[in-house]
GULOMI-454618 format. One record per residue (C-alpha): chain; residue number from 1; x, y, z negated. Coordinates in Angstrom, 3 decimals, m for minus. Example, Ala and Ser with C-alpha at 12.3 -4.5 7.8 and 13.67 -1.06 7.14 Angstrom:
# residues 2
@cadena:A	num:1	east:12.300	north:m4.500	up:m7.800
@cadena:A	num:2	east:13.670	north:m1.060	up:m7.140
This chain:
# residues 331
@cadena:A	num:1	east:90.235	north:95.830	up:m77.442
@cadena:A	num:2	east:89.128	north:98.331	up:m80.107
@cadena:A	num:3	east:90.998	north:101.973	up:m79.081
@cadena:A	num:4	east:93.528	north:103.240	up:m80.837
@cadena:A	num:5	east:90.926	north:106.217	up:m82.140
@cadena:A	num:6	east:87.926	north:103.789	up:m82.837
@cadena:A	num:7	east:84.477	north:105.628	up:m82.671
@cadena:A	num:8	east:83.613	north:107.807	up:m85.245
@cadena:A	num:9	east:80.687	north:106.500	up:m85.866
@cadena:A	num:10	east:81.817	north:102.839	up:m85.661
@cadena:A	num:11	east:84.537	north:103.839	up:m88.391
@cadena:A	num:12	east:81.471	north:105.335	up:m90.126
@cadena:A	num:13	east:80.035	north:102.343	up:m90.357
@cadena:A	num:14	east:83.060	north:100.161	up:m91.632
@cadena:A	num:15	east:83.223	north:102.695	up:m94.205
@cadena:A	num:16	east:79.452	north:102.524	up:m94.735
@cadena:A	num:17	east:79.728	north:98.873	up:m95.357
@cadena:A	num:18	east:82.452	north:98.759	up:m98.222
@cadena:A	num:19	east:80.219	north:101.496	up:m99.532
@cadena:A	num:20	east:77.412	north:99.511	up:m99.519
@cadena:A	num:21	east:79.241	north:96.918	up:m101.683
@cadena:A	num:22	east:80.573	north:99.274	up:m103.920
@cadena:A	num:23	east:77.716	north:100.884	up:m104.143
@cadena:A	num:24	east:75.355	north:97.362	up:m104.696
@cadena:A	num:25	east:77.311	north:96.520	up:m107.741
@cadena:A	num:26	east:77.550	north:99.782	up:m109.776
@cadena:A	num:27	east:75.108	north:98.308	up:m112.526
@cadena:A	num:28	east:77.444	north:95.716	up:m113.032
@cadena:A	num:29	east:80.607	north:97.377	up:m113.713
@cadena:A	num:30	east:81.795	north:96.624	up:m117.190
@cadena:A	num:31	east:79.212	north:94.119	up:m117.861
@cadena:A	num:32	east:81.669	north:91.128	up:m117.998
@cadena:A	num:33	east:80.239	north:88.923	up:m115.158
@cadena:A	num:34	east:82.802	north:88.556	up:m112.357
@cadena:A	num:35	east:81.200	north:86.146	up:m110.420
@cadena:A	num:36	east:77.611	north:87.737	up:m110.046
@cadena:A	num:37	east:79.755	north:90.901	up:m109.045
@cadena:A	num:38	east:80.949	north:89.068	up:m106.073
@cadena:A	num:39	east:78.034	north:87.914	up:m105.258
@cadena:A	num:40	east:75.768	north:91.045	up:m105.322
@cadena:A	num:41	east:79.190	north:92.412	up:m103.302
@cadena:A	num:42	east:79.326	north:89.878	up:m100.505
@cadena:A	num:43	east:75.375	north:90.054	up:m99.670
@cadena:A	num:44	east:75.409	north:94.464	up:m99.798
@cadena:A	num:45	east:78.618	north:94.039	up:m97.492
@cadena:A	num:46	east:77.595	north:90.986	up:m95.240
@cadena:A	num:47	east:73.947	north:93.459	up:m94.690
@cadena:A	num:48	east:75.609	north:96.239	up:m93.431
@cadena:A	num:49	east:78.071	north:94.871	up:m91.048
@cadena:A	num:50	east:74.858	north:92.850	up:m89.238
@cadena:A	num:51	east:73.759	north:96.033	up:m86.949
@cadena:A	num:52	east:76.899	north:97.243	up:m86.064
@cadena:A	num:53	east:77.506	north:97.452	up:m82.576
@cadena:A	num:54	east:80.755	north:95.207	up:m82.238
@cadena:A	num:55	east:81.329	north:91.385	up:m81.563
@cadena:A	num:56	east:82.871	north:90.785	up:m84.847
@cadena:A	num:57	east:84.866	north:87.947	up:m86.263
@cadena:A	num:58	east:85.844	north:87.501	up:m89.506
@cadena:A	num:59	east:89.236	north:86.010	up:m89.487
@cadena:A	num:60	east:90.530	north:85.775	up:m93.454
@cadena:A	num:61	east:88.097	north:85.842	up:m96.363
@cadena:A	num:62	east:88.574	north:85.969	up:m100.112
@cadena:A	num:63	east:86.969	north:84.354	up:m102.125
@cadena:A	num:64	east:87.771	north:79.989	up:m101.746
@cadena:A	num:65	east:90.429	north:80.130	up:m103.645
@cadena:A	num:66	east:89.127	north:81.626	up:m106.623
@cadena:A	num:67	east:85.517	north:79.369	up:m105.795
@cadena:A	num:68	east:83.905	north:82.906	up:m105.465
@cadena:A	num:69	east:80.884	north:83.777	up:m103.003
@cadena:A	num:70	east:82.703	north:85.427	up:m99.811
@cadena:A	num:71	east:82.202	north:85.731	up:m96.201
@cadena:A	num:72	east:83.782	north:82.814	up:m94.513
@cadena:A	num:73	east:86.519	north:82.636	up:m92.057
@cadena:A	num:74	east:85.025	north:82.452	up:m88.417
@cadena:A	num:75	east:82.121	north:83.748	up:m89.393
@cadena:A	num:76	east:80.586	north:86.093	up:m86.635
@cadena:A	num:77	east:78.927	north:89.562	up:m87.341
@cadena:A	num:78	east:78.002	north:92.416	up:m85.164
@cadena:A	num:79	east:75.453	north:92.815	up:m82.503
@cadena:A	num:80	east:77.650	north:91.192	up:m80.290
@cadena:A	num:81	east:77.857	north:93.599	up:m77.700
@cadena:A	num:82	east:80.279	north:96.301	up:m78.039
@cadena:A	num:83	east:84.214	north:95.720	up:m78.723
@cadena:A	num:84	east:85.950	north:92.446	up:m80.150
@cadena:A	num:85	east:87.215	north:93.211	up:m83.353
@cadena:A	num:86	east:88.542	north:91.013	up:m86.016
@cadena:A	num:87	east:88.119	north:91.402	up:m89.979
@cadena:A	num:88	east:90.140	north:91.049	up:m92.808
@cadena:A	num:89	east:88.028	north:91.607	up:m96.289
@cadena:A	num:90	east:87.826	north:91.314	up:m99.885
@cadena:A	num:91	east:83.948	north:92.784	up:m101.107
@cadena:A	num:92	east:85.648	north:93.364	up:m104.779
@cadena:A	num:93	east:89.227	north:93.075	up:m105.076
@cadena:A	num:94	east:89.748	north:93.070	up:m108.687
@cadena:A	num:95	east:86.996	north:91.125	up:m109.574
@cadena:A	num:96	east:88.086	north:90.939	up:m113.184
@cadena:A	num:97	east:88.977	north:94.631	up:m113.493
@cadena:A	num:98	east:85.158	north:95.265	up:m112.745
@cadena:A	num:99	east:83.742	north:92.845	up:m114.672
@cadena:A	num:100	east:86.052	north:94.233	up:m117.509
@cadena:A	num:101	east:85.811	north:98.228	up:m116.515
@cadena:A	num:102	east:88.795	north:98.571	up:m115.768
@cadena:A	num:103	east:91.244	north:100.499	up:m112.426
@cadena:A	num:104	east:91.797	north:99.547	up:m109.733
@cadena:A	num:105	east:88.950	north:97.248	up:m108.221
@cadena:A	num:106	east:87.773	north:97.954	up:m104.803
@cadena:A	num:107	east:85.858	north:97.279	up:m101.903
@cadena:A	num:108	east:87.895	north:96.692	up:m98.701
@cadena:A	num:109	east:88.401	north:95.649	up:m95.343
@cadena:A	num:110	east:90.728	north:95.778	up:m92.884
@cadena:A	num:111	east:89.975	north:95.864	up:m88.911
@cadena:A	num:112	east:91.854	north:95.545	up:m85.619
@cadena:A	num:113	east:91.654	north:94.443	up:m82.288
@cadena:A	num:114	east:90.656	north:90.511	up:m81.509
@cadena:A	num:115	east:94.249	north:88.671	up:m82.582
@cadena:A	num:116	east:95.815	north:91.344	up:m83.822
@cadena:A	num:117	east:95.933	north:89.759	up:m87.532
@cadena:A	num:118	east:98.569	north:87.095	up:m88.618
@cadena:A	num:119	east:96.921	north:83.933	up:m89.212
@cadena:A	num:120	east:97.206	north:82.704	up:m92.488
@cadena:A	num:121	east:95.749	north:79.326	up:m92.315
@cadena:A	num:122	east:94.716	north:77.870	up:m95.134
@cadena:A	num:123	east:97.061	north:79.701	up:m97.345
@cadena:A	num:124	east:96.111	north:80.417	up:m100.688
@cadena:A	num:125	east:99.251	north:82.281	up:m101.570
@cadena:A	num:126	east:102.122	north:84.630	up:m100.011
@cadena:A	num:127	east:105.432	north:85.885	up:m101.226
@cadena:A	num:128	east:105.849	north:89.527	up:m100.714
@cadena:A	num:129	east:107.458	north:93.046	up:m100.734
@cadena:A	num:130	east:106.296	north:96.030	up:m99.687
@cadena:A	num:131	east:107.670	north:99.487	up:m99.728
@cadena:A	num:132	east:107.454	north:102.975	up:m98.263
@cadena:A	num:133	east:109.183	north:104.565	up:m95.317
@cadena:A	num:134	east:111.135	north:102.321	up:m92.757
@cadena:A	num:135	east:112.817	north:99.462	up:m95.206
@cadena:A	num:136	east:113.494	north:96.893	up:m92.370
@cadena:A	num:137	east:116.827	north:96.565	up:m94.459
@cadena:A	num:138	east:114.721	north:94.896	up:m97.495
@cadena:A	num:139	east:114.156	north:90.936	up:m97.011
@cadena:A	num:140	east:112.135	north:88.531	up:m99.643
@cadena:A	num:141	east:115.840	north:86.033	up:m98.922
@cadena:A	num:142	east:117.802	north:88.422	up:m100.834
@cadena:A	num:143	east:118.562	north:88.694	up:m104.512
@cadena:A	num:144	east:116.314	north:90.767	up:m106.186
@cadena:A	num:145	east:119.303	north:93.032	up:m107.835
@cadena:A	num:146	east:120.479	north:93.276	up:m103.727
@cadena:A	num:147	east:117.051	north:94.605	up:m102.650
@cadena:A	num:148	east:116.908	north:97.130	up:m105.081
@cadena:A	num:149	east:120.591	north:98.584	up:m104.250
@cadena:A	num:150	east:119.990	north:98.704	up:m101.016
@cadena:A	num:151	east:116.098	north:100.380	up:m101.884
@cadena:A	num:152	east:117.769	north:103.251	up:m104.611
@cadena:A	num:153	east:120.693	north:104.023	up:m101.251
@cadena:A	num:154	east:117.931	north:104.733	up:m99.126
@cadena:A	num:155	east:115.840	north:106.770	up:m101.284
@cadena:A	num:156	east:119.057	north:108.448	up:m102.918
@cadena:A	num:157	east:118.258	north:107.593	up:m106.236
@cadena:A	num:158	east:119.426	north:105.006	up:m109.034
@cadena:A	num:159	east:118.354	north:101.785	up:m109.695
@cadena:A	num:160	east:117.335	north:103.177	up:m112.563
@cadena:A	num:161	east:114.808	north:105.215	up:m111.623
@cadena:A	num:162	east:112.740	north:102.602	up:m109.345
@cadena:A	num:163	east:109.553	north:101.661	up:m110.150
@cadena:A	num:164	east:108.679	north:97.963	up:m109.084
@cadena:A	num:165	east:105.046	north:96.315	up:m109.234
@cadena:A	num:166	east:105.051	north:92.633	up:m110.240
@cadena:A	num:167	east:101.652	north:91.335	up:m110.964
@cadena:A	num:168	east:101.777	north:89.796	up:m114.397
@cadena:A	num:169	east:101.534	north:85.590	up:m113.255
@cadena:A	num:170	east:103.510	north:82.640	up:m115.024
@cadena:A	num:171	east:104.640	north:82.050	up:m110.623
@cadena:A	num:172	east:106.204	north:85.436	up:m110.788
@cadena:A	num:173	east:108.318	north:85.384	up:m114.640
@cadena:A	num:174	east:111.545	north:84.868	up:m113.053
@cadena:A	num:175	east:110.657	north:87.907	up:m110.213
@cadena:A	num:176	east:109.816	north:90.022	up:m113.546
@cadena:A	num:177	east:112.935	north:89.226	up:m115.203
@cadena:A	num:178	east:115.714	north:90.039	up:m112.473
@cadena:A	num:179	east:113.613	north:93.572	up:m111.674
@cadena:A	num:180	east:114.754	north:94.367	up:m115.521
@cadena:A	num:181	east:117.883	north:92.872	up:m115.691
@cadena:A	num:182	east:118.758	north:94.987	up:m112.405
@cadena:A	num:183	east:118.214	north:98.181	up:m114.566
@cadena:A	num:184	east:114.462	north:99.013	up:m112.771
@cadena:A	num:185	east:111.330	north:99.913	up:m114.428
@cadena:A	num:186	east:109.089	north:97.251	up:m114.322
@cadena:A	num:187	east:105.251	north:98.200	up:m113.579
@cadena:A	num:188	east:103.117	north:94.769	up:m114.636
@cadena:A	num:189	east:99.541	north:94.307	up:m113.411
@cadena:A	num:190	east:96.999	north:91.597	up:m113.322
@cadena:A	num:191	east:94.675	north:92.278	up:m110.980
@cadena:A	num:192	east:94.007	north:94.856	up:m107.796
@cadena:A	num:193	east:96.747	north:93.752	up:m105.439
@cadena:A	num:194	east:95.882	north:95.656	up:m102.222
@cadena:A	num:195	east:95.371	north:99.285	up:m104.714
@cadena:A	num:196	east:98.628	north:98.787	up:m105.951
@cadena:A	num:197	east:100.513	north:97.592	up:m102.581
@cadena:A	num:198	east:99.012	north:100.735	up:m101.219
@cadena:A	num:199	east:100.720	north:102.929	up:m103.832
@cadena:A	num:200	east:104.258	north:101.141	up:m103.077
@cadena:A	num:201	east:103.802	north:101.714	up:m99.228
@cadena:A	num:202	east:102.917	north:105.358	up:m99.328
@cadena:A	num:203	east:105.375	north:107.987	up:m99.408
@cadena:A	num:204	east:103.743	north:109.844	up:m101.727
@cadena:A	num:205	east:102.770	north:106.955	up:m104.120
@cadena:A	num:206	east:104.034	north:106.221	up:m107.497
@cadena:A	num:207	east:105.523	north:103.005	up:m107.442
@cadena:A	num:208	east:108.625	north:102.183	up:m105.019
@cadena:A	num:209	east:108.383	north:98.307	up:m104.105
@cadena:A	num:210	east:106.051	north:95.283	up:m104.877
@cadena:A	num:211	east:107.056	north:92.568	up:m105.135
@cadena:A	num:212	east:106.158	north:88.947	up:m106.106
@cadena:A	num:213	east:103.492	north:86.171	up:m105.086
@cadena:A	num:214	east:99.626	north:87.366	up:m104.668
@cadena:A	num:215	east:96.419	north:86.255	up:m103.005
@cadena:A	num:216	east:97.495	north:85.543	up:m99.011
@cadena:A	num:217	east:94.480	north:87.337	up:m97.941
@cadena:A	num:218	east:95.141	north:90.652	up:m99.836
@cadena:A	num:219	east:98.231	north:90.079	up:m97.686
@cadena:A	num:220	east:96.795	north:90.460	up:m94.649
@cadena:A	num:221	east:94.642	north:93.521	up:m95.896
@cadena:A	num:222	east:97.395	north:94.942	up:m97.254
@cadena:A	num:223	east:99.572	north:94.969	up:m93.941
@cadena:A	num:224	east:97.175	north:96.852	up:m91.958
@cadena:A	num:225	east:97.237	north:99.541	up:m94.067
@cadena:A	num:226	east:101.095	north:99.519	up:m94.799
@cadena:A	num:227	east:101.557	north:99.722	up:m90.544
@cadena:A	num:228	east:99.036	north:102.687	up:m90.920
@cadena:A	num:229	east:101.327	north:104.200	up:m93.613
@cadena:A	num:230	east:104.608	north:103.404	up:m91.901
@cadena:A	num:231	east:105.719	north:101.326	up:m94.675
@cadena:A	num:232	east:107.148	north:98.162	up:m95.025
@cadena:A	num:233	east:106.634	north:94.736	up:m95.578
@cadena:A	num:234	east:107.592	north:91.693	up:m95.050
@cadena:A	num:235	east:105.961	north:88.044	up:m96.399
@cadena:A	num:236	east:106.272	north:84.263	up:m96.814
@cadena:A	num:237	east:104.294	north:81.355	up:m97.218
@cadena:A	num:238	east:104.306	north:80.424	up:m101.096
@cadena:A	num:239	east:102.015	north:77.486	up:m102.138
@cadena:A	num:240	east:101.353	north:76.944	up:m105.443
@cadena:A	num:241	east:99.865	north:73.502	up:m105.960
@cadena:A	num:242	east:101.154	north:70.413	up:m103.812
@cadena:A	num:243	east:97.597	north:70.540	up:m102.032
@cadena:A	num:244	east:98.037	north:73.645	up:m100.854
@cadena:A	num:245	east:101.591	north:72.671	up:m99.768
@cadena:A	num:246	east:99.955	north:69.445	up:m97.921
@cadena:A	num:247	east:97.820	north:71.689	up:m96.023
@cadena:A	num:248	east:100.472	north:73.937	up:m94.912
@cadena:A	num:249	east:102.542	north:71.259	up:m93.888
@cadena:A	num:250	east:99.741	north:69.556	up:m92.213
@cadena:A	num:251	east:99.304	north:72.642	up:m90.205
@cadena:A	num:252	east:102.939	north:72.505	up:m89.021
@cadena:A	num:253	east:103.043	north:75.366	up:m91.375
@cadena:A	num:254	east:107.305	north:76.595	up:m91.763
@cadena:A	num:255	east:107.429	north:76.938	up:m95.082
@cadena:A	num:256	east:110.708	north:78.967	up:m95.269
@cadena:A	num:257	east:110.221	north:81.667	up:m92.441
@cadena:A	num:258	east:109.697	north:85.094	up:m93.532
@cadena:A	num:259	east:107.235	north:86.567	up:m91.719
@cadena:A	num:260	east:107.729	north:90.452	up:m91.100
@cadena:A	num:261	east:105.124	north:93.297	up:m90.918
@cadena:A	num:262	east:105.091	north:93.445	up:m87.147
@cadena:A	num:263	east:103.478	north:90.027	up:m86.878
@cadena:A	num:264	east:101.533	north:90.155	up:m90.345
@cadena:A	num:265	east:99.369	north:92.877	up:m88.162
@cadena:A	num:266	east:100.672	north:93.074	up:m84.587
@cadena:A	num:267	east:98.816	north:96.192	up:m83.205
@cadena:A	num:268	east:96.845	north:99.527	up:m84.741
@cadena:A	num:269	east:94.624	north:98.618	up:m87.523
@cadena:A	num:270	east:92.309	north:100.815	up:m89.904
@cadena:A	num:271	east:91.971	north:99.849	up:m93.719
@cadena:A	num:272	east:88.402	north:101.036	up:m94.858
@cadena:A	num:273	east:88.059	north:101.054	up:m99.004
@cadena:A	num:274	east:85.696	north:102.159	up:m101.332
@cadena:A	num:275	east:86.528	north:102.492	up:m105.276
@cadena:A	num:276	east:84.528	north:100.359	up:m107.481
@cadena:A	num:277	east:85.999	north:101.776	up:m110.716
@cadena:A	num:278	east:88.687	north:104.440	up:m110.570
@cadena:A	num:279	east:91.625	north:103.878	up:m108.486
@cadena:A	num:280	east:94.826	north:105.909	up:m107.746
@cadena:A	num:281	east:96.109	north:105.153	up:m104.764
@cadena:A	num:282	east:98.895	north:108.077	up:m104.117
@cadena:A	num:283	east:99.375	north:112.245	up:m104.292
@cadena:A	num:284	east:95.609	north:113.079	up:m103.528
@cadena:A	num:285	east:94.174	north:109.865	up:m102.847
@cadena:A	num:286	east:92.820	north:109.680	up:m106.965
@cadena:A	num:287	east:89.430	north:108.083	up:m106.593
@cadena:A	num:288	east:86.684	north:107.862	up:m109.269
@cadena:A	num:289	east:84.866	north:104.535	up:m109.813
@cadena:A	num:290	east:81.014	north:104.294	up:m108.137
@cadena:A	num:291	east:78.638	north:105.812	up:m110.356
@cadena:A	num:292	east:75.016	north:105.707	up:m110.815
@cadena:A	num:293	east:73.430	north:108.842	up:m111.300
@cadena:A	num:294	east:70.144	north:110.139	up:m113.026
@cadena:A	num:295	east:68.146	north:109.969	up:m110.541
@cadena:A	num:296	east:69.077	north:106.293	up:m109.477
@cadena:A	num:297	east:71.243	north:107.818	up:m106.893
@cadena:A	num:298	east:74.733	north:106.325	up:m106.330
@cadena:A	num:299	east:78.193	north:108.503	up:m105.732
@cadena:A	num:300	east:81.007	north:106.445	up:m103.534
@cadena:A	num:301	east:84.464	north:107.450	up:m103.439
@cadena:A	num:302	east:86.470	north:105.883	up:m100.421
@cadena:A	num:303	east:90.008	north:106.001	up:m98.085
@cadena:A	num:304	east:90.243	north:105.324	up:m94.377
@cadena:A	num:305	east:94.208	north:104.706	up:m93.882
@cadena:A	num:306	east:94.444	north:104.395	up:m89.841
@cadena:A	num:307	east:97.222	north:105.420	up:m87.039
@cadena:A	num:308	east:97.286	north:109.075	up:m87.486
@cadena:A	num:309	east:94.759	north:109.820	up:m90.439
@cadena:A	num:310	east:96.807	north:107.753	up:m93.626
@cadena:A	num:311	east:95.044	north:108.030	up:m97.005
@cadena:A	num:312	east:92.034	north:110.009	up:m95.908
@cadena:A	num:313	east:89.766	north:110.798	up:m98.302
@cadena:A	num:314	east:85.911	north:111.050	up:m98.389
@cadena:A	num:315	east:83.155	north:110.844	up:m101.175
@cadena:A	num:316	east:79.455	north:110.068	up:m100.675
@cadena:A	num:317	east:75.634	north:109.780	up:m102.354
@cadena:A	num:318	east:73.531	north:107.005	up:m101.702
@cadena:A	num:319	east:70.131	north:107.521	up:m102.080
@cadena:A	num:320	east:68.713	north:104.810	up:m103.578
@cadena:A	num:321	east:66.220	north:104.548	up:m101.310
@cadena:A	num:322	east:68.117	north:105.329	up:m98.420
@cadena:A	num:323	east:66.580	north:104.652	up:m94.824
@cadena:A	num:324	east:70.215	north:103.289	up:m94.192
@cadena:A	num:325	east:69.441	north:99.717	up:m95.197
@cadena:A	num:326	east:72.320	north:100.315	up:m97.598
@cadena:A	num:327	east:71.088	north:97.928	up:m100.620
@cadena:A	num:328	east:69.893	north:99.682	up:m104.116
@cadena:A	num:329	east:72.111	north:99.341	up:m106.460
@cadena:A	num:330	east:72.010	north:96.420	up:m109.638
@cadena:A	num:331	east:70.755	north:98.289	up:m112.771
């Protein structure tokens, strides 16, 4: 089992290794290729997780449903000797927001102890809500305009004044529309799930629920961070082509069961992320996009969210050069 305070050093090195993908792609920011951004990503970040001392497992990837490069599920990394810890990643979420310069794209991953993680299976897609503070009151099976009543009596405020994060998908129209007819402010986005499900789940971000159907394994990223943050959330299978249904049904898969936060990450996890352009994740958390500086140098804003140390907040040069192994970034 990975402790509850992992190593310093391991943690380090996590970090290290969405830095390394952040870092490997800074060239390519803005220059419109989305797919060679991955790419470049995966390789930096698959690199720097080789030498660490853990037996790792990679248990959901990103990456086959949008036919992107990615590390693959089962996949093993780690010296193998050291603790059994499973891994949860996306090398760029937000693919298109780099490729197109804009917020919100990231490096991440997510780790916790050897079957800690919720096993998506091969879901492409998942249904779901997440919100700040306790909110074991809010359920995907209720209305919309019942969710947010019961949200604005907890928080003591209106409907009126909620902010609610939809992500801007034909699948999620009708989700859109009852957030405004219940009176809410609607926040739309199109890309950058796990940035903008960590601004809903902290109680100092700016947005007060998300809600709607994303990537599945953003999902699972997203949950270890939201259990970190003492947030809620709470999920459900939500296929979106009849082979994806097939599969899930195949798998003995129960399509209707809402699947809460406690088993979409069942024990301490730590969410390691590095900005690839800028990203705003709560009060404090405001991170500027990788940069490449004169001197070929490379400056790395990240966030470790963990059990005790939520949203914290570190910056960091690459040398170019570095004797890390870290790779040189794409000019």
């Amino acid at each position: 089992m990975i402790e509850r305070t992992p190593d310093t050093d391991l943690l380090d090195g996590f970090l290290d290794a969405t830095r390394a993908a952040a870092a490997a792609v800074a060239g390519l920011v803005g220059g419109g290729d989305g797919m060679r951004i991955d790419g470049v990503a995966v390789d930096a970040l698959r690199r720097a997780l080789e030498s660490l001392p853990v037996d790792g497992r990679v248990v959901v990837g990103e990456g086959e449903k949008d036919q992107a490069p990615m590390l693959f599920v089962g996949e093993r990394f780690g010296t193998g000797a050291g603790p059994a810890i499973d891994l949860a990643v996306d090398p760029v979420d937000g693919t298109k927001l780099a490729a197109s310069g804009k917020p919100d794209s990231v490096a991440v991953i997510a780790i916790a102890p050897r079957g800690a993680m919720f096993d998506i299976g091969p879901a492409y897609y998942l249904e779901k809500l997440v919100a700040a503070g306790g909110g074991r009151e809010l359920s995907l099976a209720d209305p919309i305009a019942v969710t947010l009543d019961r949200l604005a009596a907890r928080l003591g405020r209106p409907v009126e004044q909620l902010r609610v994060a939809v992500q801007d998908r034909p699948r999620n129209a009708a989700t859109a529309q009852a957030v405004t007819a219940a009176g809410a402010e609607l926040v739309s986005f199109m890309d950058g799930d796990v940035a903008l499900s960590l601004r809903a789940a902290a109680a100092d971000g700016d947005l007060d629920l998300l809600l709607g159907v994303g990537g599945a394994p953003e999902g699972i990223l997203t949950a270890a961070a939201v259990r970190a943050l003492g947030g809620w959330m709470t999920a459900r299978f939500a296929p979106q082509s009849p082979e994806e249904r097939a599969r899930l049904v195949e798998a003995g898969t129960d399509l209707d069961r809402e699947v809460p936060l406690d088993e979409l990450c069942r024990d301490d996890a730590w969410l390691l992320l590095s900005a690839v352009t800028s990203t705003a994740l709560a009060a404090g958390a405001e991170l500027a996009g990788v940069r490449v500086e004169a001197d070929g140098g490379v400056m790395v804003e990240s966030v470790v969210v963990g059990p005790g140390s939520p949203l914290t907040r570190s910056r960091k040069r690459l040398d170019r050069d570095a004797p890390s192994g870290l790779p040189s970034p794409v000019r």
